[in-house]
C-alpha positions in Angstrom: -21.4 -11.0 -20.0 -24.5 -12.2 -17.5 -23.6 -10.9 -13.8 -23.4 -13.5 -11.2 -25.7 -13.9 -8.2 -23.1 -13.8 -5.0 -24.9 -16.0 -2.3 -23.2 -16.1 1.2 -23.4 -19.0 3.3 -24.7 -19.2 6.5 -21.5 -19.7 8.4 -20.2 -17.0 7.1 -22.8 -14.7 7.5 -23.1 -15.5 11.4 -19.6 -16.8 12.2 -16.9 -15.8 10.4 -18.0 -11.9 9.5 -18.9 -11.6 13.4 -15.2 -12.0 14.5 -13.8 -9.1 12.1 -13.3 -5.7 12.6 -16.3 -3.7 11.3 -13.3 -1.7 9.0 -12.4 -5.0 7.4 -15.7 -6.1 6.9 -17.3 -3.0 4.5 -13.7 -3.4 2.4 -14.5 -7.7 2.7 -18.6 -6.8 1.2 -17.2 -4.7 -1.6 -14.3 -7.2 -2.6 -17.6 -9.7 -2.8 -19.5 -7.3 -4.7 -17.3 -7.1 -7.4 -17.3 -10.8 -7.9 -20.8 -10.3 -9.6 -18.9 -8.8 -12.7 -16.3 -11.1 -13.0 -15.7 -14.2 -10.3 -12.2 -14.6 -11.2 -10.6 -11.0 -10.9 -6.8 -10.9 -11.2 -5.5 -12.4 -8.2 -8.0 -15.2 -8.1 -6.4 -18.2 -7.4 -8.1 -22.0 -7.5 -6.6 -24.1 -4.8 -5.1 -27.5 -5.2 -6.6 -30.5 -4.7 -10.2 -28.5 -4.1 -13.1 -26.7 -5.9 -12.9 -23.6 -4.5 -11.2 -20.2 -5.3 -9.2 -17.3 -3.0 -9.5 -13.5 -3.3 -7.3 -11.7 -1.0 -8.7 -8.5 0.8 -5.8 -7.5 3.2 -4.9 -9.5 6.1 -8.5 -11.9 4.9 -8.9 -14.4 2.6 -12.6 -15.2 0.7 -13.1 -18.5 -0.4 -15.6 -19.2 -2.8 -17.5 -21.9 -5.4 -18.3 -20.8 -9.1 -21.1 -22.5 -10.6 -21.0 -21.4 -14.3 -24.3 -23.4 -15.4 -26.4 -21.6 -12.8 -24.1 -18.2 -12.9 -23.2 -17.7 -9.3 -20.9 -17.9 -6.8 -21.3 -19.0 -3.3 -19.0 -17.8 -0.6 -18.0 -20.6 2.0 -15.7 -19.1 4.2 -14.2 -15.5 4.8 -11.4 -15.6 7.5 -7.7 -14.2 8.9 -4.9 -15.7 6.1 -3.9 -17.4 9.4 -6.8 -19.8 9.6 -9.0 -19.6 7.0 -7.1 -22.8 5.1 -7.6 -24.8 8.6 -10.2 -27.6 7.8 
């Protein structure tokens, strides 16, 4: 099985990792690290009526696009279960 390439969007990478606890964010880059083996590790879950899929890592929640064709997966938010779903 080909390893995916994990890309990490801009927003998250200056917004949303910049408003979590330093703690939460080295457990957040591992959960992220291990989506290069598999990008849909038990407890993935695709949400309705969109493209994208959820990890949970605690109190967080990762949402993320798989693009088999190209193998990778692009993160496109990373935020507090409270908001993270807000559009």
């Amino acid at each position: 099985m080909a390893l995916y390439k994990v890309e990490i969007s801009k927003n998250v990478r200056k917004k949303d990792l910049n408003h979590i606890p330093p703690r939460d964010v080295r457990r957040i880059t591992e959960r992220l690290r291990s989506l290069t083996e598999d990008p849909y590790p038990a407890g993935a879950i695709r949400l309705k009526g969109r493209e994208e899929w959820r990890i949970r890592q605690g109190d967080y929640r990762i949402l993320y696009l798989v693009y088999e064709q190209i193998v990778t997966v692009i993160v496109i938010k990373v935020g507090h279960r409270k908001d993270v779903y807000k559009t």
